[in-house]
Residue frames as qw, qx, qy, qz and C-alpha x, y, z in Angstrom:
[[0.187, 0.273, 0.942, -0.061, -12.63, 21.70, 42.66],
 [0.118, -0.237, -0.549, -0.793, -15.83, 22.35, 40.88],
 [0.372, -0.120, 0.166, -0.905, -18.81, 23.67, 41.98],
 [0.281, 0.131, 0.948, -0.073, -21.48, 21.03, 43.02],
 [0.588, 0.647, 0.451, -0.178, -23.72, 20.29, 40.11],
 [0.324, 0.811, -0.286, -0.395, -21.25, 21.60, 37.61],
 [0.989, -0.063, 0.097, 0.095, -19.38, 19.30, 35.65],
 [0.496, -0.523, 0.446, 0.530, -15.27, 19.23, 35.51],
 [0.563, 0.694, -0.182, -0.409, -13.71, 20.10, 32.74],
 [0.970, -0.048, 0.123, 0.203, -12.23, 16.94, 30.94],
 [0.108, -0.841, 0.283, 0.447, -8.49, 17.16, 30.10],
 [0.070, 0.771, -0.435, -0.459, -6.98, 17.89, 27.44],
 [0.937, 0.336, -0.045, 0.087, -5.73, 14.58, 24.70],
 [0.361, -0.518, 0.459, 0.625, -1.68, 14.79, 24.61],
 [0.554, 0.667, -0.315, -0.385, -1.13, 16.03, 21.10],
 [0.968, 0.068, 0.240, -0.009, -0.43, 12.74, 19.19],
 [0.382, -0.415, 0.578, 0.590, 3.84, 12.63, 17.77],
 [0.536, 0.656, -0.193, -0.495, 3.73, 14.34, 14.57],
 [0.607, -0.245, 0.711, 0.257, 5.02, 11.62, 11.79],
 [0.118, 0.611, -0.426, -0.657, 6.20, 12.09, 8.17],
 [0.781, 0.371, 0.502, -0.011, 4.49, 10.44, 5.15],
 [0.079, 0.468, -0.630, -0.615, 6.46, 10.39, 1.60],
 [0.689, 0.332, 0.642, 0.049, 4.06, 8.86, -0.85],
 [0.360, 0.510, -0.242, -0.742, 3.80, 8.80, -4.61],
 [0.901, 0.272, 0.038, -0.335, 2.80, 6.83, -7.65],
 [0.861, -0.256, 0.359, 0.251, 4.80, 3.53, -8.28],
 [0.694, 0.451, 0.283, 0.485, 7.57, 4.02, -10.54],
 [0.020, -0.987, -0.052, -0.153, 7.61, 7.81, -9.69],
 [0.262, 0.739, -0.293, 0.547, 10.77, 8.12, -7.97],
 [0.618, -0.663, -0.033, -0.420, 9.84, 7.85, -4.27],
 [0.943, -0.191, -0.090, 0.256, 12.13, 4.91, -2.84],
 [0.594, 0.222, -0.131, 0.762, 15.41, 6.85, -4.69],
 [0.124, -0.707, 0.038, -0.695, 14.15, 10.39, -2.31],
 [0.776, -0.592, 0.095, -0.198, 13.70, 8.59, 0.82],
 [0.889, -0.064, -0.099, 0.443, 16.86, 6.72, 0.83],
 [0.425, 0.510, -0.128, 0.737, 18.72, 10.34, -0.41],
 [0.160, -0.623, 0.320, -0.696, 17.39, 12.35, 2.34],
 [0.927, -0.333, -0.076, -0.156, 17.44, 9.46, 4.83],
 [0.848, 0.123, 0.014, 0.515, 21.38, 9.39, 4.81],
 [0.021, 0.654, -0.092, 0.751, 21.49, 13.00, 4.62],
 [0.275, -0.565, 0.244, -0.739, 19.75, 13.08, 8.15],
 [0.083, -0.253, 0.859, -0.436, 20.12, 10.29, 9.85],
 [0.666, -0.180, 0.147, -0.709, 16.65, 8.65, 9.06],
 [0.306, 0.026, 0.952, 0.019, 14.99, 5.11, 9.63],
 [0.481, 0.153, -0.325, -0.800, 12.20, 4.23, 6.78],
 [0.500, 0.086, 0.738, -0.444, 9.26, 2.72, 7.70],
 [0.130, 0.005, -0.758, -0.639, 8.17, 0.84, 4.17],
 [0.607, 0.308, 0.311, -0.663, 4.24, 1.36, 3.22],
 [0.497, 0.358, -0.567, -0.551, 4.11, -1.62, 0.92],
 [0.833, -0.066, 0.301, -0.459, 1.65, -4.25, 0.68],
 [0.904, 0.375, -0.199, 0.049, 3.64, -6.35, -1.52],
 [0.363, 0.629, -0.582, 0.366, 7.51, -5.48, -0.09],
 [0.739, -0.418, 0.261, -0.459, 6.14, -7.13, 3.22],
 [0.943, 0.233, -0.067, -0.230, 7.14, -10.53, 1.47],
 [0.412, -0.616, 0.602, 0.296, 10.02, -12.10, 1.75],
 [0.623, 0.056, 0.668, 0.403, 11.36, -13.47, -1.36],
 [0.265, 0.808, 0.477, 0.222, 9.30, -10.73, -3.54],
 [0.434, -0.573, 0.173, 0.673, 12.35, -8.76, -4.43],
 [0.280, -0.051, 0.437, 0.853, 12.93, -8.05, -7.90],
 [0.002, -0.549, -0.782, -0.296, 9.14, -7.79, -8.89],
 [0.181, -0.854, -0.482, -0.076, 8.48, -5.04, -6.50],
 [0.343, 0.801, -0.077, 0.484, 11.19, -3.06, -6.79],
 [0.567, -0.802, -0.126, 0.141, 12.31, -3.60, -3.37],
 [0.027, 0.929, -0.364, 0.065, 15.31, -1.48, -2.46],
 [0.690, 0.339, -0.607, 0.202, 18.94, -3.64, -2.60],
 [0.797, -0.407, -0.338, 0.291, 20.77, -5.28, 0.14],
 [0.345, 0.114, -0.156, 0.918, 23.68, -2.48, 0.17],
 [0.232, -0.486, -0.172, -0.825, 21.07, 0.14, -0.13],
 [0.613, -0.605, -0.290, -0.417, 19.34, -1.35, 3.03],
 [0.809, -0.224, -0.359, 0.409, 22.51, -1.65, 4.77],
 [0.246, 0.345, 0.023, 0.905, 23.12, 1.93, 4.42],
 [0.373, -0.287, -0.068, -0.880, 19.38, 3.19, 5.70],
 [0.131, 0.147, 0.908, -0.370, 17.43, 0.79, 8.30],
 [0.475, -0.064, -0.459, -0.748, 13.58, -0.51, 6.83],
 [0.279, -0.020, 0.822, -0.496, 11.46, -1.47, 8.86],
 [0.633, 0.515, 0.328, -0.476, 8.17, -3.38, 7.37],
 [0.441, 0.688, -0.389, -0.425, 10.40, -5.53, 4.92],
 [0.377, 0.395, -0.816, 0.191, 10.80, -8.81, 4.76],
 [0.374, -0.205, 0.579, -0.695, 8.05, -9.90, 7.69],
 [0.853, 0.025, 0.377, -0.361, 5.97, -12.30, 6.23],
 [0.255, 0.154, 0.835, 0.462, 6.53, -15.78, 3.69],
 [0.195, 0.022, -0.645, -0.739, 4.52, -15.99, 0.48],
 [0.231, -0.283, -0.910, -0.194, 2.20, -18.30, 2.13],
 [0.086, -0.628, -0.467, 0.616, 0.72, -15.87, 4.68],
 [0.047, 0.794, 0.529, 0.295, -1.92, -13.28, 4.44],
 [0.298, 0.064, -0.119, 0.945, -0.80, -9.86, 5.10],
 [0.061, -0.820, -0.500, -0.273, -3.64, -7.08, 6.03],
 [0.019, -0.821, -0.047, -0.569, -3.85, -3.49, 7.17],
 [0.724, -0.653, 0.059, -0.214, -4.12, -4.23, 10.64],
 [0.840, -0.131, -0.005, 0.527, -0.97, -6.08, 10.82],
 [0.658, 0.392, 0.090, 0.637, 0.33, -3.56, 8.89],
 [0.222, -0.828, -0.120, -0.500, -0.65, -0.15, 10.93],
 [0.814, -0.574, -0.004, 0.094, 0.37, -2.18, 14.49],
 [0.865, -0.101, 0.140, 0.471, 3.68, -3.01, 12.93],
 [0.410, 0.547, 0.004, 0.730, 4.21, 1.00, 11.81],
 [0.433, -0.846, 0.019, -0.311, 3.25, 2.58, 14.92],
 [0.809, -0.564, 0.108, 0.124, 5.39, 0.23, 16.86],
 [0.719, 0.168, 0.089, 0.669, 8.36, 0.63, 14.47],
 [0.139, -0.869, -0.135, -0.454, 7.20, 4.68, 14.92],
 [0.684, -0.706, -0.077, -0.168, 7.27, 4.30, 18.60],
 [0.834, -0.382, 0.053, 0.394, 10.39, 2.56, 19.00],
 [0.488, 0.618, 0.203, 0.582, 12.35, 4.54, 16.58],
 [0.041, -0.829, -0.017, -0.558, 11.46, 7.56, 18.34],
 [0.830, -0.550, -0.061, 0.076, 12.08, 5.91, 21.72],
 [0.857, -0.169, 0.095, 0.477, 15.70, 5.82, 20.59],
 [0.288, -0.653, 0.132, 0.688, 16.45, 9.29, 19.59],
 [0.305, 0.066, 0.674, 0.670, 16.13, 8.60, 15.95],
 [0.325, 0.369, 0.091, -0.866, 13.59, 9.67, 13.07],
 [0.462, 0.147, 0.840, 0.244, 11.41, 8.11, 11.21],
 [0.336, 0.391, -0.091, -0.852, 10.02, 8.40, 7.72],
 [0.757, 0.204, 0.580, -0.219, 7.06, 6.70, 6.18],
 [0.189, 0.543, -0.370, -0.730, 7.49, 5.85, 2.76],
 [0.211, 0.122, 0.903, 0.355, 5.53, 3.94, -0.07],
 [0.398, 0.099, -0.255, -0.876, 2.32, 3.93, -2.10],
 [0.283, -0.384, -0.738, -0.477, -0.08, 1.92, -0.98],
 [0.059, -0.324, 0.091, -0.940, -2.58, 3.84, -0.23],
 [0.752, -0.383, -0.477, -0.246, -4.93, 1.69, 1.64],
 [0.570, -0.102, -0.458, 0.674, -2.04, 1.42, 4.10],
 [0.292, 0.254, 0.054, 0.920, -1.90, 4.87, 4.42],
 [0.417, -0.395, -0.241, -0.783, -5.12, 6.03, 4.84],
 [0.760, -0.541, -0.359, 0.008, -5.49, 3.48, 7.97],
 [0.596, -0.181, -0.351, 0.699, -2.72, 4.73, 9.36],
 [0.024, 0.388, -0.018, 0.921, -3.60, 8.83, 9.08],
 [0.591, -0.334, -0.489, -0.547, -7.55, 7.71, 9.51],
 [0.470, -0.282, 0.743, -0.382, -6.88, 5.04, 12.03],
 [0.082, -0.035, 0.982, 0.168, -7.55, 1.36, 11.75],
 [0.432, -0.269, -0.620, -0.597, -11.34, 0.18, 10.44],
 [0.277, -0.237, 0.755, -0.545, -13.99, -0.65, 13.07],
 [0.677, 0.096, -0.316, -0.657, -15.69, -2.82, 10.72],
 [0.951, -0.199, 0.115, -0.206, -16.81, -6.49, 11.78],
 [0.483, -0.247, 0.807, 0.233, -14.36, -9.53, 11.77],
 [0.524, 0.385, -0.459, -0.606, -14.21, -11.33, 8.82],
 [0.826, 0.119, 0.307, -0.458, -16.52, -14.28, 8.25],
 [0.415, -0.308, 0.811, 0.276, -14.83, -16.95, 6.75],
 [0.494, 0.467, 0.731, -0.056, -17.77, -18.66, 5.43],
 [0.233, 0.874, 0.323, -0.280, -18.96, -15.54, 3.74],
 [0.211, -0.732, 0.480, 0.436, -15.75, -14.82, 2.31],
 [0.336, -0.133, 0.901, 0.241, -15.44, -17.72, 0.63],
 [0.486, 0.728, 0.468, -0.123, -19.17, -17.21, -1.12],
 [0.175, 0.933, -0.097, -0.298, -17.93, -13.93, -2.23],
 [0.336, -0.485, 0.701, 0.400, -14.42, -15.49, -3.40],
 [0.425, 0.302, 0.823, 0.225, -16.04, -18.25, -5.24],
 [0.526, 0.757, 0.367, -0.128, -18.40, -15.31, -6.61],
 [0.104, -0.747, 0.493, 0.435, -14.82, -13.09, -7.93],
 [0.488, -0.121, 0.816, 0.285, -13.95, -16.74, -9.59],
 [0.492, 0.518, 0.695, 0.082, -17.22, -17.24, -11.38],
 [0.144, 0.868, 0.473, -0.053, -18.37, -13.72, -12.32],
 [0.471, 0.414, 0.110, 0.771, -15.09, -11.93, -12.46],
 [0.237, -0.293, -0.262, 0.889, -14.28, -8.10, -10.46],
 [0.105, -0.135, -0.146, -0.974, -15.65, -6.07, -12.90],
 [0.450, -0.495, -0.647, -0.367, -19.21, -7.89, -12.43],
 [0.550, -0.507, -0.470, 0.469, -18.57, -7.55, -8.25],
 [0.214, -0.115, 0.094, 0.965, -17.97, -3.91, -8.79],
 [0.192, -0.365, -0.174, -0.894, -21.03, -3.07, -10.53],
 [0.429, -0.668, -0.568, -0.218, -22.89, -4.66, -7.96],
 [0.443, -0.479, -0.194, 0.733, -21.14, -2.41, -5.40],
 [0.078, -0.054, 0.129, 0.987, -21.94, 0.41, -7.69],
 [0.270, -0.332, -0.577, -0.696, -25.35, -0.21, -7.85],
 [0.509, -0.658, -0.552, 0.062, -26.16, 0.23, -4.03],
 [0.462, -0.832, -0.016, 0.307, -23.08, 2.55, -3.16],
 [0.636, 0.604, -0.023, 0.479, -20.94, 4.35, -6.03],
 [0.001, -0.857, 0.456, -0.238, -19.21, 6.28, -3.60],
 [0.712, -0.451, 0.527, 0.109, -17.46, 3.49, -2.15],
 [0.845, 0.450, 0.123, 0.260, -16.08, 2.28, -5.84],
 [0.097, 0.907, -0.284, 0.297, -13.12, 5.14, -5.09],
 [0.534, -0.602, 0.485, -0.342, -12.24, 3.31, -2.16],
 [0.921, 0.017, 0.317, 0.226, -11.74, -0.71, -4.30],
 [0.044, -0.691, 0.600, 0.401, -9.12, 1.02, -6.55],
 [0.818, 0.313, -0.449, -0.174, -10.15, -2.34, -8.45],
 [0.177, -0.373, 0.883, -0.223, -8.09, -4.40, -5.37],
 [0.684, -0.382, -0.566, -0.257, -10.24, -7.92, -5.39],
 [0.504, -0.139, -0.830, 0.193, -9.33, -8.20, -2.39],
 [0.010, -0.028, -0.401, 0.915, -10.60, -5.31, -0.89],
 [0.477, 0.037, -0.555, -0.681, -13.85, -5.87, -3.24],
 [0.567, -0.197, -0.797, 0.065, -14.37, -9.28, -1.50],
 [0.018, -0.351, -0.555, 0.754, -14.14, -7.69, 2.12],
 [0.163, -0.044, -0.201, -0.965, -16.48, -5.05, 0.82],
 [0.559, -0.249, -0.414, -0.674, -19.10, -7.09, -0.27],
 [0.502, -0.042, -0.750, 0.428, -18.30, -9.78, 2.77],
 [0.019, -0.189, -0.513, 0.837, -19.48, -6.75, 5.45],
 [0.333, 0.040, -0.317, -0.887, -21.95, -5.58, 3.04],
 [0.570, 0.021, -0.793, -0.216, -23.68, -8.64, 2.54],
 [0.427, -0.292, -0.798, 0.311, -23.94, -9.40, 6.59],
 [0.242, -0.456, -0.573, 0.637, -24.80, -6.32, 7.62],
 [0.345, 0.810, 0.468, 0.080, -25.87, -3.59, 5.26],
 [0.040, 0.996, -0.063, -0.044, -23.57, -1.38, 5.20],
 [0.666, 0.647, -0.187, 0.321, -19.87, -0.92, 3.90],
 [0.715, -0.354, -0.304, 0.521, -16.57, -1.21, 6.10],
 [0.171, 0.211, -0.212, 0.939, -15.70, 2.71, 5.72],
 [0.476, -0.560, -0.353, -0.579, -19.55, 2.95, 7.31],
 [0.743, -0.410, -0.501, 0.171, -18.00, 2.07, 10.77],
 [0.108, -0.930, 0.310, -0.165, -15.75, 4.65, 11.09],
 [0.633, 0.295, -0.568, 0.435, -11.83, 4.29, 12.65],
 [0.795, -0.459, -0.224, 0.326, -10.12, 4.13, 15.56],
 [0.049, 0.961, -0.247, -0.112, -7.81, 7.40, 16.67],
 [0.706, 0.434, -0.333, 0.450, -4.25, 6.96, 15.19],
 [0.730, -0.470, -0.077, 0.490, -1.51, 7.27, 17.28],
 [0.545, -0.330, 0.127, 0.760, -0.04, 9.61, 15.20],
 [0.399, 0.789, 0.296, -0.362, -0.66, 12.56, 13.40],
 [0.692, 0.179, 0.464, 0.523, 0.51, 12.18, 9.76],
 [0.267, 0.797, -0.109, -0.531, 1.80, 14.76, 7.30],
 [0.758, 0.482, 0.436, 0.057, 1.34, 13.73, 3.93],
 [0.129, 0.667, -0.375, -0.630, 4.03, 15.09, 1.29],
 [0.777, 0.296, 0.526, 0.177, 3.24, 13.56, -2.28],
 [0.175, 0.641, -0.219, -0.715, 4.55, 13.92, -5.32],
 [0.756, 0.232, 0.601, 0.116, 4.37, 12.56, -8.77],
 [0.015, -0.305, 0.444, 0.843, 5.57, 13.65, -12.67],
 [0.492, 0.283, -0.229, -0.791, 3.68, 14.74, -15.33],
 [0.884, 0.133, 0.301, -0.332, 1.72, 11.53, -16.76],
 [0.845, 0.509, -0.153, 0.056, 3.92, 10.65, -20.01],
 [0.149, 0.614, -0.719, 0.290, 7.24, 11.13, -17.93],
 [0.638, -0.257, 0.609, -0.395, 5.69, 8.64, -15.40],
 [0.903, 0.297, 0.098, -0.294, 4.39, 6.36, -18.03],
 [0.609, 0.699, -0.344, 0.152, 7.90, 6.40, -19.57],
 [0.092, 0.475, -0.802, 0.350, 9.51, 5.40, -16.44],
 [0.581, -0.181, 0.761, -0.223, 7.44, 2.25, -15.69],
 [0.946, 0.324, -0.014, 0.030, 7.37, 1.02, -19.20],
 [0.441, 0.623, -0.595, 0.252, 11.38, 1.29, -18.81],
 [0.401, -0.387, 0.699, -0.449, 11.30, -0.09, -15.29],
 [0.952, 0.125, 0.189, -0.205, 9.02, -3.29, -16.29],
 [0.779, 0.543, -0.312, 0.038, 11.75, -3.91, -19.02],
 [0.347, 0.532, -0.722, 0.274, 14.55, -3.61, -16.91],
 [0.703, -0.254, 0.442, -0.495, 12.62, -5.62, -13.77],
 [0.953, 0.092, 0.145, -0.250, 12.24, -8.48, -16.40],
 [0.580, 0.653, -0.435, 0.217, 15.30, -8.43, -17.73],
 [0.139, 0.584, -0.686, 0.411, 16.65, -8.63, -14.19],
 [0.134, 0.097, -0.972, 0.169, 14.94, -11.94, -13.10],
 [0.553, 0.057, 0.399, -0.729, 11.41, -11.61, -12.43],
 [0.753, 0.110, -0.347, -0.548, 10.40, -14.39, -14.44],
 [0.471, 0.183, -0.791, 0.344, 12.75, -16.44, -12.28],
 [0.064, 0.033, -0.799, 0.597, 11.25, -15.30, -9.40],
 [0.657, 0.006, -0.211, -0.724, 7.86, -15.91, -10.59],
 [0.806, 0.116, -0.543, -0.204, 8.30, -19.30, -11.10],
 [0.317, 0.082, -0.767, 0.552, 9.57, -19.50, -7.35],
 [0.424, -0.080, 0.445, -0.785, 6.71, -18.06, -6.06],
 [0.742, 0.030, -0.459, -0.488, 4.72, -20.27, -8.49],
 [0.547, 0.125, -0.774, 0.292, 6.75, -23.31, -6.19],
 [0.096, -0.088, 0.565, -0.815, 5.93, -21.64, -3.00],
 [0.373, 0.494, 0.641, -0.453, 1.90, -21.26, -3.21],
 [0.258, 0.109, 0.725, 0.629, 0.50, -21.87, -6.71],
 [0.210, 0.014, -0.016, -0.977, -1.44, -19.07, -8.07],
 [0.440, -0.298, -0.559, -0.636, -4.64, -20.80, -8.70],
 [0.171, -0.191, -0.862, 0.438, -4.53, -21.57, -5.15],
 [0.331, -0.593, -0.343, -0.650, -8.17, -20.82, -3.76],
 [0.230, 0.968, 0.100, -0.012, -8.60, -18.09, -2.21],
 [0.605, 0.639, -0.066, 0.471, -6.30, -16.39, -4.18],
 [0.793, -0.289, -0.186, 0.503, -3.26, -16.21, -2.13],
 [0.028, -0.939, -0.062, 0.337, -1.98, -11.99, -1.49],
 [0.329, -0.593, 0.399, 0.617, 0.99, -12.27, -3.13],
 [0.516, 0.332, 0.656, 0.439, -0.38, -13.59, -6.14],
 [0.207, 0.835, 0.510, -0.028, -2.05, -10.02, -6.34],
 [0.399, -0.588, 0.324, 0.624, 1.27, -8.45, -6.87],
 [0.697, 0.679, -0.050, -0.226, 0.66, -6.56, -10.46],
 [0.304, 0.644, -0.692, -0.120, 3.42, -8.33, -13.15],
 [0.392, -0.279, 0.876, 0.002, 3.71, -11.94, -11.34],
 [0.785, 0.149, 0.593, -0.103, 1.51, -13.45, -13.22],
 [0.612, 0.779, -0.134, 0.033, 2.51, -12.04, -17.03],
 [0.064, 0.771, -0.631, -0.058, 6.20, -12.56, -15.50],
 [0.614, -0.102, 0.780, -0.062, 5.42, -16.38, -15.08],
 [0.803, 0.513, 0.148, -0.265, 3.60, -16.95, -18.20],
 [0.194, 0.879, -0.433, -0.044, 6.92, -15.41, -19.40],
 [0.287, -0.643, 0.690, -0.170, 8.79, -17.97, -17.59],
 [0.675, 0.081, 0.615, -0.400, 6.61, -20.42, -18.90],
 [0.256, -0.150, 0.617, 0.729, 6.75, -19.62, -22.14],
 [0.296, 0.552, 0.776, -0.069, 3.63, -18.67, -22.45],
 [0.054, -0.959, 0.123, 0.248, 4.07, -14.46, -23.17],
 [0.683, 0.401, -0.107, 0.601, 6.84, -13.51, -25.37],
 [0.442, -0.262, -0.476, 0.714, 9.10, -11.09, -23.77],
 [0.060, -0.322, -0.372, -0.869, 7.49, -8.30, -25.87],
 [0.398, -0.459, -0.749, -0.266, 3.92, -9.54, -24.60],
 [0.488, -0.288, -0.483, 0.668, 5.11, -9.56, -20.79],
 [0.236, 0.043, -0.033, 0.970, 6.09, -6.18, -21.19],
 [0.129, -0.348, -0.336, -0.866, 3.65, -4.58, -22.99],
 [0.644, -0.582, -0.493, -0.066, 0.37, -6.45, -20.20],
 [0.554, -0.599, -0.410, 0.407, 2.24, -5.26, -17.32],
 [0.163, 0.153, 0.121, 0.967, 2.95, -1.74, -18.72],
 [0.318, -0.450, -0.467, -0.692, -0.61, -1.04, -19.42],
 [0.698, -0.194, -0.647, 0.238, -1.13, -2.54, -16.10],
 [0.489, -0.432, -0.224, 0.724, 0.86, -0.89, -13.79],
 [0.237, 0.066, 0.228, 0.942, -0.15, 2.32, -15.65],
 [0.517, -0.479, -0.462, -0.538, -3.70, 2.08, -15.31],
 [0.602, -0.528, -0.425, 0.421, -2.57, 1.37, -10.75],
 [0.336, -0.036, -0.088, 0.937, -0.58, 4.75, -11.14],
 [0.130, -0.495, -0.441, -0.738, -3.81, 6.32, -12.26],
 [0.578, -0.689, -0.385, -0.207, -5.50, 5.62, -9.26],
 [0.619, -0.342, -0.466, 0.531, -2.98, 5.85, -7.11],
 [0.175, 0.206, 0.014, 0.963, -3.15, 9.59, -7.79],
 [0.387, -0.469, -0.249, -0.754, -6.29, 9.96, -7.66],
 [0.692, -0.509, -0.489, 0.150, -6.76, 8.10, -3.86],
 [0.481, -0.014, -0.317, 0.817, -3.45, 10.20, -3.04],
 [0.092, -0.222, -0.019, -0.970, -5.47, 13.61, -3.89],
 [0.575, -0.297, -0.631, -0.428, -9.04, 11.94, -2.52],
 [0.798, -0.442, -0.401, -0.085, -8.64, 9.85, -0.14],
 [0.631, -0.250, -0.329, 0.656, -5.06, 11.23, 1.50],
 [0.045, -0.983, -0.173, 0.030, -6.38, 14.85, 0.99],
 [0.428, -0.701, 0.217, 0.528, -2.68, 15.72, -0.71],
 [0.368, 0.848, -0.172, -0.340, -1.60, 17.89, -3.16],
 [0.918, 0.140, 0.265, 0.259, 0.60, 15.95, -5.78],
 [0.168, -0.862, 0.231, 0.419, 3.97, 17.94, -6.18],
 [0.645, 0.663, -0.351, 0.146, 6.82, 18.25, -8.26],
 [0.918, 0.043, -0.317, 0.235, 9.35, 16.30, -7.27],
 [0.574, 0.240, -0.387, 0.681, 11.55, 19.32, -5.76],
 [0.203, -0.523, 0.130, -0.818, 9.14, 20.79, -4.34],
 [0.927, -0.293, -0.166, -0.166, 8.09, 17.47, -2.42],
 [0.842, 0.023, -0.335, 0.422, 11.69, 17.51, -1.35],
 [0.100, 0.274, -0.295, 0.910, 12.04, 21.03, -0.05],
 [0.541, -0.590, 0.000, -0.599, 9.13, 20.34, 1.88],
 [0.771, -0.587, -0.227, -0.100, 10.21, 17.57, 3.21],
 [0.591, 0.362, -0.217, 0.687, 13.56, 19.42, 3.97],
 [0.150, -0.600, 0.104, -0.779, 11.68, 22.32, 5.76],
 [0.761, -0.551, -0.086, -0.330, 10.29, 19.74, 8.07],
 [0.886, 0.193, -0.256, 0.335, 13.19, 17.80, 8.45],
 [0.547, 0.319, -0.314, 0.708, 15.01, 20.77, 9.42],
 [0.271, -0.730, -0.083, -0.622, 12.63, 22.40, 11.55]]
């Protein structure tokens, strides 16, 4: 017991369960590494994607096949409809607990995708910024409509350019942004987080720019080729893009150039080329958030596998 008037020492935290991150930029490679060494060692893959969440939102987003997911258990695939809203918070609860149980059962898990918003709540912990205000939302929505991102951006850069790293250009993150901003003065990373449950180790990796570029202007082609304009034109059926506010899945990069397609608006050429440029100009950032905001080094591809071999085997 302690001396009176002294004060106990407090004890200790348990160290939080260490848990493996595999990110990289889309198109990069990342899905076909996690499946290989997942099979090798017996893992389960917890899926960081804001878009693979969807049911029906298969060919567009590259989600891994049905064999391929009979082979390797995914957890975080397939959880919501089109018509729901999907956020962080769902998403963080629904990797811990797939974490948790996993481990509960003797297995291993490994995180794996690229968005990096995900990510970063999950290393970080979750936001402790306000609820979101409907009302206020909706101002800001309606302003996205009128005025367009880039305009909603500069006013976010003209009170707080460091936080323009942090919209990657997402509207919807943009909207929240100005949404907290707006009620309270100050920006949702200005609350701080909430401790994770787990302590993450980041391996990224990513190829050289023009090999990358060169494998999502060949991926787009063969994406469209294999039905995405069909399954545009189902989501169109589901919740119609102009719906207001703009419904999450619509914010999936390619649906809308793969409808037009479907529409005949976009030749296939057209398609292509818009969601190349596209989805090349997301890869950009996604590097740069990876090396930023996830504070990891962006490997070669074998060396992002012999690390996560070394851990694997340790």
């Amino acid at each position: 017991m302690a001396p009176p008037g002294t004060l106990s020492a407090m004890p200790a935290a348990p160290p939080r369960p260490a848990l493996p991150v595999l990110t990289a930029p889309t198109a990069a490679g990342k899905s076909a590494l996690a499946l290989r060494l997942a099979q090798e060692y017996g893992l389960e893959l917890i899926s960081a994607d804001a878009f693979t969440v969807y049911r029906g939102l298969d060919i567009g987003t590259a989600k891994p096949s049905r064999a391929e997911r009979t082979q390797v258990p995914h957890h975080l695939m397939d959880v919501a409809d089109v018509t729901e809203s999907y956020d962080v918070t769902r998403w963080v609860e629904g990797a811990e607990a797939a974490a948790t149980e996993i481990l509960a059962r003797g297995r291993r898990p490994l995180v794996v995708g690229g968005t990096g918003f995900y990510l970063r709540a999950l290393i970080s912990g979750l936001p402790l910024a306000p609820a979101a205000d409907p009302a206020a939302r909706a101002e800001v929505e309606a302003e996205l409509e009128s005025r367009g991102l880039d305009a909603l951006l500069n006013d976010i850069e003209r009170v707080r350019p460091d936080q323009i790293p942090r919209m990657e250009r997402n509207p919807r993150r943009v909207v929240r942004a100005l949404e907290v901003y707006r009620r309270t003065g100050q920006f949702p990373a200005d609350f701080g987080w909430r401790t994770p449950n787990f302590a993450a180790q980041v391996v990224a990796f990513s190829p050289p720019l023009p090999e990358l570029e060169e494998r999502i202007a060949e991926r787009t082609r063969q994406l469209l080729a294999g039905g995405w304009p069909q399954e545009a034109r189902w989501l169109a059926a589901q919740v119609p893009p102009d719906t207001q506010p703009l419904p999450t899945a619509w914010q999936a990069l390619g649906y809308r150039e793969a409808l037009a397609l479907a529409q005949g608006e976009l030749s296939l050429d057209e398609a292509a080329q818009q969601i190349t440029q596209a989805t090349r100009r997301y890869a950009k950032r996604q590097r740069t958030f990876i090396r930023t905001q996830l504070g990891a080094e962006l490997l070669a591809l074998p060396d992002a596998e012999l690390a996560l071999r070394r851990w694997l085997d340790a």
